[in-house]
C-alpha positions in Angstrom: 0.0 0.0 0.0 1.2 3.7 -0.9 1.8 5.9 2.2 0.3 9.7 1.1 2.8 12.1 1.6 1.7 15.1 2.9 1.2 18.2 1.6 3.1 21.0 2.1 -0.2 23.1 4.3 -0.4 19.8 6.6 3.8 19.9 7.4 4.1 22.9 8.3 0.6 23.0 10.6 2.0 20.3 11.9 5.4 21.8 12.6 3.1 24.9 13.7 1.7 22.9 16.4 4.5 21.2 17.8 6.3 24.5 18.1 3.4 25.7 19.8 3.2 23.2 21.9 6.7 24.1 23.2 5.6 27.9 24.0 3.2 26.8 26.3 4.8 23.3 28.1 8.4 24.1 28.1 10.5 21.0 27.6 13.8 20.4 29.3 16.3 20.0 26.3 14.2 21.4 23.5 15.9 23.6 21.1 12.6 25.2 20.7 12.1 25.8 24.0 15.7 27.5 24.2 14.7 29.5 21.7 11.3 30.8 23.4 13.0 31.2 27.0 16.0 33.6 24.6 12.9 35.5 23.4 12.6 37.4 20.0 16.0 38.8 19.4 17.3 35.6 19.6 14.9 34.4 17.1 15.1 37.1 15.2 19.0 36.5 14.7 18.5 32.6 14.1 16.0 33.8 11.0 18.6 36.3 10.5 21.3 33.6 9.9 19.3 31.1 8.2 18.2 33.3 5.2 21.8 34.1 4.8 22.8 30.4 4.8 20.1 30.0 2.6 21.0 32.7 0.1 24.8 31.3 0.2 23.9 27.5 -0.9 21.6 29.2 -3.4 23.8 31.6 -4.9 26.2 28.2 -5.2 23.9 26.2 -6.8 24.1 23.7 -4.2 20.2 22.6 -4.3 20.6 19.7 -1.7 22.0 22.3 0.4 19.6 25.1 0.1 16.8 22.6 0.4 18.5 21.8 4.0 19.0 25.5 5.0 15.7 26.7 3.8 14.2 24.1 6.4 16.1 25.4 8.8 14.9 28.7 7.9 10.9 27.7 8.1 11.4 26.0 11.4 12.6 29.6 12.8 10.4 31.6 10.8 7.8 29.3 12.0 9.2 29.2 15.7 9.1 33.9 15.3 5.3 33.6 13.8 4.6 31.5 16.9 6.4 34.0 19.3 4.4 36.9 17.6 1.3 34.7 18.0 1.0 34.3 14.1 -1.1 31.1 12.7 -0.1 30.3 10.0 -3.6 30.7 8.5 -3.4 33.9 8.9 -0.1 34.2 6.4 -1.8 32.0 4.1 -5.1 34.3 3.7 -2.6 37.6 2.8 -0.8 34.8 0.2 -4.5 34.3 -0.8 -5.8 38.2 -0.8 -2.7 38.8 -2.9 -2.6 36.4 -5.6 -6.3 37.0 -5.6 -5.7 40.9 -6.0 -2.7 40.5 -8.6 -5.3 39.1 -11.2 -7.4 42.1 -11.1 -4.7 45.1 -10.3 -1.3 45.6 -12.6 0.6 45.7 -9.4 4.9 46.2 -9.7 5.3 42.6 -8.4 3.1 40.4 -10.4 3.1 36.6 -9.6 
């Protein structure tokens, strides 16, 4: 039998909710935990270092690489939208209002 991978909404809400999970019930050892009890400049400067090690493997051409460091660079994004008390819904209705309004303005950024 096929196992259904999952799609790319259900990962991250998944992801969401674990790292949730951690704000509320700290865990002794969890890197997420860490993170929360560093608060948001620490975060901050973890996203910070990500998108940078992101842009690197990119600008390289290293795709296995920049696949690696752009998880890394969700799980802190994810870990700040958490800390700000962002759900991710709410990021995927302004995805959804602006594709929406890029079909019916000209807008400088057109996806």
């Amino acid at each position: 039998m096929k196992k259904k991978k999952k799609n790319t909404g259900e990962i991250i809400d998944t992801l969401f909710s674990i790292i949730k999970g951690r704000k509320k019930i700290k865990k002794k050892g969890s890197y997420t935990s860490f993170l929360f009890n560093k608060g948001m400049n620490k975060i901050a400067q973890k996203v910070s270092e990500e998108t940078a090690e992101t842009i690197i493997e990119a600008i390289q051409g290293k795709k296995k690489l920049a696949i690696q460091e752009s998880c890394d660079l969700l799980y802190h994004l994810i870990v700040m939208w958490s800390k700000l008390g962002i759900n991710p819904n709410e990021i995927w209705t302004e995805l959804d209002k602006r594709m929406k309004s890029s079909k019916t303005k000209k807008k400088k950024y057109d996806i």
